[in-house]
C-alpha positions in Angstrom: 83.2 110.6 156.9 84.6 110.2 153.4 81.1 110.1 151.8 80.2 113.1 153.9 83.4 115.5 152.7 82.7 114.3 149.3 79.0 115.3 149.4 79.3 118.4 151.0 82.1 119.1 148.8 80.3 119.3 145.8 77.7 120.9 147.3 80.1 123.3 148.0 81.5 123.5 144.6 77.7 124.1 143.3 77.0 127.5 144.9 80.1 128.4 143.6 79.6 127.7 140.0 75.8 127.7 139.9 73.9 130.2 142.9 73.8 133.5 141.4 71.5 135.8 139.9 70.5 134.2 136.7 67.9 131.8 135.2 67.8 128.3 134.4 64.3 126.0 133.7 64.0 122.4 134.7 61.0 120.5 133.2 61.7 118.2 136.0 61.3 120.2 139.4 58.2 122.2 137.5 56.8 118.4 137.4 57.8 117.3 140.6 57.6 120.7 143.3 58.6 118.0 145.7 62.2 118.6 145.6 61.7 122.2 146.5 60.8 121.0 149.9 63.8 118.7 150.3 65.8 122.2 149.5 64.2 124.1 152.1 64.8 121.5 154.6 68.3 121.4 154.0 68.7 125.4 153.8 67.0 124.9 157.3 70.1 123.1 158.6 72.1 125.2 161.1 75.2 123.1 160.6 76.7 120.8 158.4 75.8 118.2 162.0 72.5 118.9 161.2 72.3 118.3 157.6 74.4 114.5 158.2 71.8 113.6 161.0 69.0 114.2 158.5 70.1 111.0 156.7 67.1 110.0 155.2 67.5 112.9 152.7 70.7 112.0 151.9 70.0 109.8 149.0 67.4 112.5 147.6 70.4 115.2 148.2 73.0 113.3 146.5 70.8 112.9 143.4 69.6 116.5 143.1 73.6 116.9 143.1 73.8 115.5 140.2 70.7 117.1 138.6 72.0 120.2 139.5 75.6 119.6 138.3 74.0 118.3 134.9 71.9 121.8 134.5 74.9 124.0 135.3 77.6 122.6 133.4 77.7 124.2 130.0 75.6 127.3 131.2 77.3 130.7 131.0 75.6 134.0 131.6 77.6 135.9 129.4 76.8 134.4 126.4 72.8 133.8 127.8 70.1 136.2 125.4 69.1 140.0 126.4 67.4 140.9 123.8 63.7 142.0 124.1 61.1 139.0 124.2 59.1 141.3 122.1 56.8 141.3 124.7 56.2 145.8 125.2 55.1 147.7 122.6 57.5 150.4 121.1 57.0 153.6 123.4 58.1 155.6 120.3 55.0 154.6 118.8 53.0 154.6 121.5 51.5 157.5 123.5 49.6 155.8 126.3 51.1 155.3 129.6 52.1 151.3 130.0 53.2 150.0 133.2 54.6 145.7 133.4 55.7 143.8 136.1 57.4 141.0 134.7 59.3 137.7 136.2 61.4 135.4 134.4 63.1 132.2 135.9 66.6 132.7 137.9 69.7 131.8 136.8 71.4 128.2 137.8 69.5 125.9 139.4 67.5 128.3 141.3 65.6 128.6 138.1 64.1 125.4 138.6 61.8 127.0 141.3 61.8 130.3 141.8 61.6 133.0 139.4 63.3 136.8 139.1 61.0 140.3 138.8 61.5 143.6 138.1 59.0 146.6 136.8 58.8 148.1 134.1 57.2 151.8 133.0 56.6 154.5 131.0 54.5 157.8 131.6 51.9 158.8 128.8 53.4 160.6 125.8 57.2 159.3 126.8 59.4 157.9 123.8 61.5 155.1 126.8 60.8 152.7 129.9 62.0 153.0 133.0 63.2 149.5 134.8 63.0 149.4 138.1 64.8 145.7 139.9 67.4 144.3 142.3 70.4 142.3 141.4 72.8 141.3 143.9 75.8 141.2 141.2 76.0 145.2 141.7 76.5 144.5 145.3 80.3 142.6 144.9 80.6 145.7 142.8 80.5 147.8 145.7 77.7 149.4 144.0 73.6 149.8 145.4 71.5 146.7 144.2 68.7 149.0 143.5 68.3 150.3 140.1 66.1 152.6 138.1 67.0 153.5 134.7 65.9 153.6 131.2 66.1 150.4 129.4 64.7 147.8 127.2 61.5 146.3 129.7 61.3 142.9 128.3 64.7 141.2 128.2 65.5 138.0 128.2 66.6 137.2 131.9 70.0 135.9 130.4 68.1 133.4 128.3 64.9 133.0 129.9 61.9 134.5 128.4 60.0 137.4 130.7 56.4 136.6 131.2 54.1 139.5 132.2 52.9 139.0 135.9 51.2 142.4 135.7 49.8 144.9 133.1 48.2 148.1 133.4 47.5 150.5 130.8 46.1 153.8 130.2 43.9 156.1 132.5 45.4 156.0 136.2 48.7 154.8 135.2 51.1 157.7 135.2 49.4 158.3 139.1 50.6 154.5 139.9 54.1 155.0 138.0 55.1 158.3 140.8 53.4 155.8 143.5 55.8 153.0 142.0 58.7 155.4 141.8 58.2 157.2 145.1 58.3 153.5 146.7 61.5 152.7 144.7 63.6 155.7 146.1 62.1 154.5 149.7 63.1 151.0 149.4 65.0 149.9 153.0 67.5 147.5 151.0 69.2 149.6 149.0 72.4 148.2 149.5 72.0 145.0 150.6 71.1 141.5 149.2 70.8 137.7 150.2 69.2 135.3 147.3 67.6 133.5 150.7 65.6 134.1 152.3 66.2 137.9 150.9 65.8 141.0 150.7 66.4 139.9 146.9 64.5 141.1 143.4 61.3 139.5 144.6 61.8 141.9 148.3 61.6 144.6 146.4 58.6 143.9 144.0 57.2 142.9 147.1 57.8 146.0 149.0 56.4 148.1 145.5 53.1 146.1 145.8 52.8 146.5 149.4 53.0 150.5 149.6 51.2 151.0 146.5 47.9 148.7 146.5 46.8 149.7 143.5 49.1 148.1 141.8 46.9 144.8 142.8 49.6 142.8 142.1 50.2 139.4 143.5 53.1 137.2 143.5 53.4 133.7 142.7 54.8 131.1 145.4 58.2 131.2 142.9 58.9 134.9 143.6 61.2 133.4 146.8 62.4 136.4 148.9 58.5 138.6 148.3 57.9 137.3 152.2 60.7 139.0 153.6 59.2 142.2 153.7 56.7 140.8 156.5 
């Protein structure tokens, strides 16, 4: 029983310090998915009961402990990069309507599998993007996770470089951008956010793609949170 309390105390301690909003890589979870699986099982668990009579994961939960304690020790958000990855080309400069879908990996050890998104936009001839995401931080705020606003599209998700998961330019695009943002204002999750199994960034991306097809976008298995829309 002392091991137990021990163990699920740090546990405990690690979605405190580590499960937000924010990104963090691992080389070794990208190399071995396996311990993915080994999470999902355990998020299965109903109970703490449950989690003790699956002792054969034990040993593999105890050492992703300390993997994860190791990632999320000297990491702090507030000094992580969001500057632009360079990534978009200066709207000022550029007449042609752009639109991006971007994903970058989460913050804390969710990083090591599953990945953030948001859209990005601008409308032929204008000198900004629009951003369009979810971020459960706004929620503690009292505030609606949902946000559209002009900003910089390709920041650094607080030190993790964007990579584009979609691009369209040119003809068509200003027609997919009121598609996009007429979806955005319709989006049933407004308010309200769970990082598993959502609705989260990757619900709403998800729901974007889903009610405007055009957009032919597909997400990867890392966008956790795109299936709660079904």
């Amino acid at each position: 029983m002392v091991f137990h309390g021990i163990l699920f105390s740090s546990f405990d301690h690690l979605g405190t310090s580590c499960f937000s909003d924010y990104g963090l890589a691992n080389p070794f979870l990208n190399r071995n998915p396996k311990w993915f699986f080994i999470f999902q099982e355990l998020f299965k668990a109903k109970s703490r009961y449950q989690i003790v009579k699956s002792i054969k994961l034990l040993p593999a939960f105890v050492l992703v402990i300390l993997i994860m304690s190791h990632g999320c020790a000297d990491r702090d958000w507030r000094n992580a990069s969001r500057e632009s990855a360079g990534i978009a080309p200066d709207p000022s400069s550029t007449n042609e309507a752009i639109l991006y879908v971007f994903g970058a990996d989460a913050w804390g050890w969710r990083g090591w599998f599953a990945i953030h998104t948001w859209i990005a936009a601008k409308r032929t001839g204008e000198p900004f993007y629009t951003i369009y995401d979810v971020v459960g931080w706004r929620g503690y705020r009292g505030r609606p996770v949902l946000r559209i606003t002009q900003d910089i599209p390709d920041r650094y998700w607080y030190g993790e470089k964007p990579r584009v998961l979609k691009e369209h330019r040119g003809k068509g695009v200003d027609q997919l951008i009121t598609a996009i943002e007429k979806a955005a204002h319709a989006y049933p999750w407004k308010t309200t956010y769970k990082a598993f199994p959502g609705p989260n960034s990757n619900t709403f991306t998800a729901w974007i793609a889903k009610q405007v097809p055009e957009l032919e976008l597909d997400l990867p298995f890392s966008a956790i949170g795109s299936g709660y829309i079904e």
